[in-house]
C-alpha positions in Angstrom: 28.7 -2.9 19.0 28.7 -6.5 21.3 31.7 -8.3 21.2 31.4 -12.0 19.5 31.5 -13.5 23.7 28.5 -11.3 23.9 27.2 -12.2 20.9 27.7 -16.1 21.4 26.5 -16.4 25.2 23.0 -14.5 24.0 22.3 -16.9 21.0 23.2 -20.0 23.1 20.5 -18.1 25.3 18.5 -18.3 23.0 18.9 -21.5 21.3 20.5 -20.0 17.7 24.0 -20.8 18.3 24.0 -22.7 14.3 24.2 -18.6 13.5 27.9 -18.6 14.3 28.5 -21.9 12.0 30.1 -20.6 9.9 32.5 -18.0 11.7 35.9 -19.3 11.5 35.4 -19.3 7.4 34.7 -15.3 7.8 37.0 -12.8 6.9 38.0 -10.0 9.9 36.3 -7.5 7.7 33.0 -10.2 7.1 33.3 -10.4 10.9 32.8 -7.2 11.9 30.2 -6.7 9.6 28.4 -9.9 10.8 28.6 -8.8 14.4 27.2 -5.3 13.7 24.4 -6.7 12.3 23.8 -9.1 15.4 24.3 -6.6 17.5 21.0 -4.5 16.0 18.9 -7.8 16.9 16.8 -7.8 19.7 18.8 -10.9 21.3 16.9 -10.6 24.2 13.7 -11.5 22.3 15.2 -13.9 19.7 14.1 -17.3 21.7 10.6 -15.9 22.3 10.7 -14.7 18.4 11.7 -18.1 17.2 9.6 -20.1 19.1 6.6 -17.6 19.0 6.9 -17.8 15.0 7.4 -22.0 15.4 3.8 -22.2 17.4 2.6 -19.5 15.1 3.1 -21.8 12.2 1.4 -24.9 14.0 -1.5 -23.1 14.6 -4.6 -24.0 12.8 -6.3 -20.9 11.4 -9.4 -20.0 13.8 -12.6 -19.4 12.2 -14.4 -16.4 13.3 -17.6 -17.0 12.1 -20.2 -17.5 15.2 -18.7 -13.9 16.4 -18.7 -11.5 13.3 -21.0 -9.2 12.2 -20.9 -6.3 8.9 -19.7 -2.9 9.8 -23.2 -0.8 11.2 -24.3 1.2 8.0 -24.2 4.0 10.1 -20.8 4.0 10.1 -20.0 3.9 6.4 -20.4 6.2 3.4 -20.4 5.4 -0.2 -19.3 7.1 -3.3 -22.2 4.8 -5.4 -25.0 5.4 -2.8 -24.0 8.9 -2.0 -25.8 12.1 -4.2 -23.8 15.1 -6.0 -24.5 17.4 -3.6 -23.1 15.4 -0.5 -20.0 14.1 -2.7 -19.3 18.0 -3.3 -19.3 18.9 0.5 -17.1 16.1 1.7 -14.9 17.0 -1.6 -14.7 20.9 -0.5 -14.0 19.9 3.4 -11.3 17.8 2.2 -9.8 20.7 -0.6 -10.1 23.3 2.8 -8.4 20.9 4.9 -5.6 20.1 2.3 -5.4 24.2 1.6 -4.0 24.1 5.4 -1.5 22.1 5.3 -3.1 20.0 7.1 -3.0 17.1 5.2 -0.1 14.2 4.7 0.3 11.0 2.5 1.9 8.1 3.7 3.4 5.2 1.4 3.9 2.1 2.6 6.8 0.9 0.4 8.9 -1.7 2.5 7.8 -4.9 0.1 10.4 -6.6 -1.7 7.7 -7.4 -4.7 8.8 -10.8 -5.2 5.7 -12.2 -6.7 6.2 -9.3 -9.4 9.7 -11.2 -10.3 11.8 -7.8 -9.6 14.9 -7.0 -8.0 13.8 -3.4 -7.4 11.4 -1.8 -5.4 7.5 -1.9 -6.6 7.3 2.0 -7.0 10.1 2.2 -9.8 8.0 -0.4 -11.8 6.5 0.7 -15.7 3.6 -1.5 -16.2 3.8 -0.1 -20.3 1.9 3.1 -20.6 2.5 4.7 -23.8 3.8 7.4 -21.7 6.2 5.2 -19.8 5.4 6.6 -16.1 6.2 4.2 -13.4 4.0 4.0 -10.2 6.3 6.4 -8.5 6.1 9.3 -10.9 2.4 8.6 -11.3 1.8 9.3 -7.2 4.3 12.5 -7.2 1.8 13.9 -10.2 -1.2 13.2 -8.5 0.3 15.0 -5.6 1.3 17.6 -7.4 -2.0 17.5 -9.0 -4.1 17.9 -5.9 -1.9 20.9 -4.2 -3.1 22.8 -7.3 -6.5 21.9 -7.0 -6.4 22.4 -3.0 -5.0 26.5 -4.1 -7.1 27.3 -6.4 -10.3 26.4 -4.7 -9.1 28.2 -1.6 -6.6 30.7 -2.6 -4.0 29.7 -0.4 -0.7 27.8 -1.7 -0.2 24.4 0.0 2.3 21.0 0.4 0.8 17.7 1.1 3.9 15.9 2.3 5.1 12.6 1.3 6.0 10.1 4.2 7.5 6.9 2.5 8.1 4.0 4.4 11.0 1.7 2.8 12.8 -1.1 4.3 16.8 -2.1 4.2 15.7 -3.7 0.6 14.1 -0.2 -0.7 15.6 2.9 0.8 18.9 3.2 -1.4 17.5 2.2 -5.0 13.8 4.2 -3.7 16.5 7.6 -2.5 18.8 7.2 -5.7 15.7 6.5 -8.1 13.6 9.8 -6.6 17.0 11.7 -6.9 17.6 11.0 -10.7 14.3 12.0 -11.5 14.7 15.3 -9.9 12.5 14.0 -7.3 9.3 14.5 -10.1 8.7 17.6 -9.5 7.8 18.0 -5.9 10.3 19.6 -3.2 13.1 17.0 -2.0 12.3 18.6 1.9 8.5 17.7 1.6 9.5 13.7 1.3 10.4 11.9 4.2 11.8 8.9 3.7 12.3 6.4 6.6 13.1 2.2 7.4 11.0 0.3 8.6 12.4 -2.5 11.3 13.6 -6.1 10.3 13.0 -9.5 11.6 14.4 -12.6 11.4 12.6 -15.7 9.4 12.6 -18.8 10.6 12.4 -22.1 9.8 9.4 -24.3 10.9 11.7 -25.6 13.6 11.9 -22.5 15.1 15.3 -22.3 13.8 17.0 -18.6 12.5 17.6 -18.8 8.9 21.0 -18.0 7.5 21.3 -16.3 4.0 24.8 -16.5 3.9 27.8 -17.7 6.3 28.0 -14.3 7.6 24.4 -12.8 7.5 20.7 -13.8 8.8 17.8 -14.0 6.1 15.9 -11.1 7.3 12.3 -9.6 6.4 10.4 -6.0 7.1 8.2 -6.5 9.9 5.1 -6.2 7.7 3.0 -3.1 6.8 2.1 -2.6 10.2 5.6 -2.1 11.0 4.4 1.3 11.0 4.1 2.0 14.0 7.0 1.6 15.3 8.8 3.3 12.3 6.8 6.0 13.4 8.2 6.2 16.9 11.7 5.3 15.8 12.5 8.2 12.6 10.7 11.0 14.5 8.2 11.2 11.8 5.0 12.2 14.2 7.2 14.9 15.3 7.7 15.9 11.7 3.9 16.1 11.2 3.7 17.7 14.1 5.9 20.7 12.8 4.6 20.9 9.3 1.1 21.2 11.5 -0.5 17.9 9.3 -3.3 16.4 11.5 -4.9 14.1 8.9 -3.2 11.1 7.4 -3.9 9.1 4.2 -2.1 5.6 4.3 -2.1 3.7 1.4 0.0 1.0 -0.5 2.3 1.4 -3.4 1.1 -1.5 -5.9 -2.5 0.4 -6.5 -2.0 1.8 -10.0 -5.4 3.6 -9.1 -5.1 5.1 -6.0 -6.4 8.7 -5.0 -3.3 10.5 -3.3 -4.8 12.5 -0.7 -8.5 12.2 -1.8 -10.4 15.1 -0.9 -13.8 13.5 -0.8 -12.3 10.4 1.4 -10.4 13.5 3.7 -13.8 15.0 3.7 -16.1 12.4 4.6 -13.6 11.3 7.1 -13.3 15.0 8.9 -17.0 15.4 8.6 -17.7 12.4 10.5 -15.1 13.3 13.3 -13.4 9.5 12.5 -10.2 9.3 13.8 -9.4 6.0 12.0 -10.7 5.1 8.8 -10.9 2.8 5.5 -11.7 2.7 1.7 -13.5 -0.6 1.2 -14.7 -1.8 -2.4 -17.6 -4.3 -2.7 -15.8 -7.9 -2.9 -15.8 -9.2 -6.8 -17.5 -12.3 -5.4 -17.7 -14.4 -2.4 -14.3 -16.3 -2.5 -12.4 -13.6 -3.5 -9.0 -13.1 -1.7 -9.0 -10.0 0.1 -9.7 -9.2 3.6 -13.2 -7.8 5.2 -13.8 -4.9 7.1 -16.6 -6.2 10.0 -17.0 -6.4 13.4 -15.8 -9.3 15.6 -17.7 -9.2 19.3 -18.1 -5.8 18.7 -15.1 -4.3 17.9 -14.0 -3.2 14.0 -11.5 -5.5 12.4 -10.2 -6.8 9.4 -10.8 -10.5 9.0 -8.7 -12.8 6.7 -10.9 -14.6 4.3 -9.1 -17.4 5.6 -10.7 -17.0 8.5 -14.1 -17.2 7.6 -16.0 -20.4 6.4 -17.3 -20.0 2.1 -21.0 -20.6 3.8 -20.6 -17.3 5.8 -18.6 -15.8 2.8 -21.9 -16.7 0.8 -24.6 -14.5 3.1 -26.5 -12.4 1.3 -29.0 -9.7 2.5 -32.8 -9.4 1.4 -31.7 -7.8 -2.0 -28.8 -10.0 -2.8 -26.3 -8.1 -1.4 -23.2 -9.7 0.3 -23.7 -9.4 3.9 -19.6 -9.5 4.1 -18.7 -7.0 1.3 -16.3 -5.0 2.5 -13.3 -5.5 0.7 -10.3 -4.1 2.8 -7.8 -2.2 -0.3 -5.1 -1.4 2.4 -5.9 2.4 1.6 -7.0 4.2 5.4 -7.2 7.6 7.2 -6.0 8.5 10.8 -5.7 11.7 12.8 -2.0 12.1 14.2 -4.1 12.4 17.4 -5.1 8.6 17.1 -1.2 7.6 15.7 0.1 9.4 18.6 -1.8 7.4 20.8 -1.1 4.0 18.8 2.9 5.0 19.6 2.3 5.2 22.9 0.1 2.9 24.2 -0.7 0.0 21.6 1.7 -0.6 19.4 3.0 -3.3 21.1 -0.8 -5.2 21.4 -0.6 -5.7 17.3 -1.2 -9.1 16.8 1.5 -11.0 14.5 0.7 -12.7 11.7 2.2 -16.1 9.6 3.6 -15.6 6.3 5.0 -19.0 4.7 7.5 -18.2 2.3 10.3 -19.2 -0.3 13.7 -18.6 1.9 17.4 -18.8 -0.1 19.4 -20.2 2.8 22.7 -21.6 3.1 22.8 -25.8 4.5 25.1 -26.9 7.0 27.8 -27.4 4.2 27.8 -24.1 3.1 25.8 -24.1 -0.5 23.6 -21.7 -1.4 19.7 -23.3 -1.7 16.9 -21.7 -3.3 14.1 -23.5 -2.0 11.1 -24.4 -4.7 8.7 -24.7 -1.3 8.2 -22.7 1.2 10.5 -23.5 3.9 10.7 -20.3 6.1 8.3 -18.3 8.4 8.0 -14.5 8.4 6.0 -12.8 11.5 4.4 -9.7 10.0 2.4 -7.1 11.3 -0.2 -5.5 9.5 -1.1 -1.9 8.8 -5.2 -2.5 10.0 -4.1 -4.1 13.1 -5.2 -0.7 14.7 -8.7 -0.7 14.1 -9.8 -2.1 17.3 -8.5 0.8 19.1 -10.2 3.5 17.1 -13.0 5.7 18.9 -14.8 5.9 16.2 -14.1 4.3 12.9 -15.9 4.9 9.6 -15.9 2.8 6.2 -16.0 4.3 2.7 -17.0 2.3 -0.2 -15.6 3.4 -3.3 -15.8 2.1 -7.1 -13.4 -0.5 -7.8 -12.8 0.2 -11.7 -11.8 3.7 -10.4 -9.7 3.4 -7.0 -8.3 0.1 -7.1 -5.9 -2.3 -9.3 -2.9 -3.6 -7.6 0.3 -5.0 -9.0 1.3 -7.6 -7.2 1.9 -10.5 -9.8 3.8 -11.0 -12.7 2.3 -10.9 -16.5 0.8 -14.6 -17.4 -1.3 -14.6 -13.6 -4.9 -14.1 -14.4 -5.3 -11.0 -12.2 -3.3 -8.2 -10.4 -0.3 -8.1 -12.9 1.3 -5.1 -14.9 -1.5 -6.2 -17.8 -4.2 -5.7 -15.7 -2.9 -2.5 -13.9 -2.1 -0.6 -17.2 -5.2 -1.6 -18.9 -7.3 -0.5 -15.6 -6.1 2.8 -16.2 -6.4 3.3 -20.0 -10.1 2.2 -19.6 -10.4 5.3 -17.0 -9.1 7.6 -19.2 -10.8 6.5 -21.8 -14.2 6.9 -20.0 -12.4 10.4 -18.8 -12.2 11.4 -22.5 -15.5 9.9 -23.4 -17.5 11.8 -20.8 -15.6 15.0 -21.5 -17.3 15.1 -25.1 -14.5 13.0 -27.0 -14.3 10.5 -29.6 -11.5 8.3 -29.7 -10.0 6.5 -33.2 -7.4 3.8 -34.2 -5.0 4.6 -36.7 -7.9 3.8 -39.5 -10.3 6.4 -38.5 -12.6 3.5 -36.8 -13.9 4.4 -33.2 -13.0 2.3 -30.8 -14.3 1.4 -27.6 -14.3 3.8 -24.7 -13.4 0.7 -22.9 -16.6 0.5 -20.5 -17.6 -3.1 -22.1 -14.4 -4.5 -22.3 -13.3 -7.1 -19.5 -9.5 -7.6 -18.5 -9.5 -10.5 -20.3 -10.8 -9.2 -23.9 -9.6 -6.5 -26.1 -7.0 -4.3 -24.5 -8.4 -0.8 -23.8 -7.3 2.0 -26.3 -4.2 3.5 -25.5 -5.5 7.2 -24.3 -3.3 8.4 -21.1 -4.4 11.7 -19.3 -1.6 12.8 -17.3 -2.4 13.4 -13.4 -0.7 17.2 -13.9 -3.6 17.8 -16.3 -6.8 16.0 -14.0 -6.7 14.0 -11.2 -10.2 12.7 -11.2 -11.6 13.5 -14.5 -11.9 16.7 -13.6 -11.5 20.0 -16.3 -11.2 18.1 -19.7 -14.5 19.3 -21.3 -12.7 22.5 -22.4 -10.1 20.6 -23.8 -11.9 17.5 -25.3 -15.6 18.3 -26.1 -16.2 17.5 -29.6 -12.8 16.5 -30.6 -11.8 13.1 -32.6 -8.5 12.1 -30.8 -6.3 9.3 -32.7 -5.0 7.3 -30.2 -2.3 6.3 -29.1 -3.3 9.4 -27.2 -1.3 11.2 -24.6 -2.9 14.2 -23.1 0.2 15.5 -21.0 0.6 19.6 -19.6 2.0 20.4 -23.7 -1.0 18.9 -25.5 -3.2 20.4 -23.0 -1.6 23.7 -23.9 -2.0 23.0 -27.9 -5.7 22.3 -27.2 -6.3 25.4 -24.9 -5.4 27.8 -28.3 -7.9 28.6 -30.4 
């Protein structure tokens, strides 16, 4: 640990020295605590941090429209445009590679979910299925799912391993919660659970925001913090023991998402990729999200802040977006590709400006929560890598089945706990429909199977197919076919059991 001479002579260094304000009002014990948390900054970098972040901020946005170009078709492959038979053989290469052990999931889990209005991490959130399952327990069961899926097509037992990536704000409640819940089934040694780095925020001066009189506001470094998490828990190492050479990367909030998807691993490993990304066809031209394209060349993710609503409005000669390529933050890379990323790029990421809502403390020593944004957090991001990929594929997958994030509280319009649950119930309800099923209200009326109802209409029918019984609509025939099921419905491992005897 510095001492607080140390301390004071590299923030006057830098230019910070309003950090140590509020020192002589500290107790010894505040002190020492305040000091060992200074002394884990990079110091060194703090002036170029702060006034990096400051110019950052300052900078008008740059269009990238006279230099980008859609992803070649060649290098993309698409659940919608792709027949049985070739949806099968990416499916079995990705069950074979997952029978090896070769195969690892990685959460990306550092957020603090404030647009969700939580004090908890994201994962631990129930978005009111009538089986009560919150995001977390949902993943483990899908993992748990697949493993069985992996053996039975190959004969060999198996363990995808969990990586999960928290940040100061996650690790304790995400260790504790996984711990009370007996870890959901899966083996405590096959999840790894690791902090990602923190950086200061900043105001638009280029000042360091204090939270309190004795500690900085700090923020993870953004999902592309990654990186160097990586590179400081050991964790390539670890994948290098348990012998995993394929990745899947993918973020917490998608109520939807495939955990270890064979036929993504599959098309991936087929097409010798060693980076790669779901995609989903954008909703419409202005929507929000990020594309996958080319910029001079090389494969990026552009903001759609970054490109002008003519360009966003292309469309090709049979109406087609030209820029469809929504980016879902769901990707695949070889340990190969990672290892190389550790060593030689990590520190090329570009940085990124998020604007936020800061609490601070003023100069007198009151607590302020701001109504504005009033702070600047630097973030890297997760698909910052893609330029230095060798060869980089796309997959476009169905939106209604792989992705609904929760990122926003109930009363927004879209990505909310409302729109996540009823997502889900309208895929098990097409589940149970195509497995022979008809589903009924309390009145003996059918009701809808949910394919005609929007997020906005009637709510879906409450039927809820646990992952430990099929993880992609797979096997329920035997169960289902021909059966009236009152909903609410809940087809856990003991109903499946009751409908398996004659």
């Amino acid at each position: 640990m510095l001492s607080y001479e140390e301390v004071q002579q590299s923030l006057e260094a830098a230019g910070q020295t309003h950090v140590l304000h509020f020192w002589s009002e500290l107790s010894e014990e505040e002190r020492q605590t305040f000091l060992q948390d200074l002394s884990q900054l990079d110091l060194k970098g703090l002036k170029d941090h702060c006034e990096g972040a400051q110019r950052a901020a300052q900078t008008p946005v740059e269009s990238l429209d006279q230099n980008i170009e859609p992803v070649p078709a060649e290098s993309i492959g698409s659940v919608r445009k792709s027949g049985r038979q070739r949806l099968e053989e990416w499916e079995h290469e990705g069950l074979l590679q997952i029978s090896q052990n070769k195969v690892g999931v990685l959460l990306l889990a550092g957020g603090q979910g404030t647009r969700l209005g939580v004090q908890y991490p994201k994962g631990m959130y129930n978005v009111g299925l009538p089986s009560g399952k919150t995001l977390y327990q949902i993943q483990a069961e899908r993992i748990q799912k697949i493993q069985q899926l992996a053996e039975k097509k190959h004969g060999s037992k198996c363990t995808v391993p969990w990586y999960i990536m928290t940040s100061e704000f996650t690790l304790a409640p995400t260790e504790q919660f996984f711990k009370e819940n007996a870890y959901f089934g899966l083996k405590p040694s096959d999840i790894v659970m690791f902090e990602q780095r923190m950086i200061p925020a900043v105001t638009f001066e280029g000042k360091v925001i204090l939270q309190d009189k004795g500690k900085i506001a700090m923020a993870p470094d953004g999902n592309g913090g990654l990186y160097q998490a990586l590179v400081d828990n050991a964790i390539l190492e670890d994948m290098k023991r348990r012998r995993v050479e394929y990745l899947h990367v993918y973020c917490v909030d998608n109520i939807l998402v495939k955990m270890a998807d064979p036929v993504f691993i599959g098309f991936c490993v087929s097409r010798g990729a060693d980076c790669g990304a779901k995609v989903v066809e954008k909703a419409c031209p202005a929507e929000p999200v990020g594309v996958v394209c080319r910029v001079q060349g090389v494969t990026q993710v552009v903001e759609y802040s970054e490109i002008r609503p003519e360009t966003s409005e292309l469309r090709g000669p049979g109406g087609e977006l030209v820029f469809s390529a929504g980016n879902i933050c769901n990707h695949f890379f070889t340990r190969a590709f990672l290892q190389d990323v550790a060593e030689k790029f990590k520190d090329q990421l570009k940085q990124h400006v998020a604007l936020k809502k800061v609490p601070f403390v003023d100069s007198c020593g009151n607590h302020v929560k701001p109504a504005k944004p009033n702070g600047i957090k630097m973030e890297k991001f997760v698909f910052d890598v893609f330029p230095f990929s060798r060869n980089f594929v796309a997959f476009e997958v169905v939106r209604e089945e792989e992705f609904s994030p929760l990122k926003n509280a109930d009363g927004a319009p879209s990505d909310s706990p409302t729109t996540a649950r009823n997502s889900l119930l309208k895929q098990h309800c097409r589940w149970a429909a195509a497995a022979g099923a008809t589903l009924t209200d309390g009145h003996e009326n059918n009701v809808s199977t949910a394919d005609s109802v929007s997020a906005g209409d009637v709510p879906p029918a409450p039927c809820e197919i646990s992952p430990l019984v099929s993880y992609f609509g797979e096997g329920l025939e035997p169960l289902l076919n021909g059966r009236t099921l009152q909903t609410p419905f809940i087809l856990d491992e003991k109903k499946a059991k009751e409908l398996q005897t004659p």
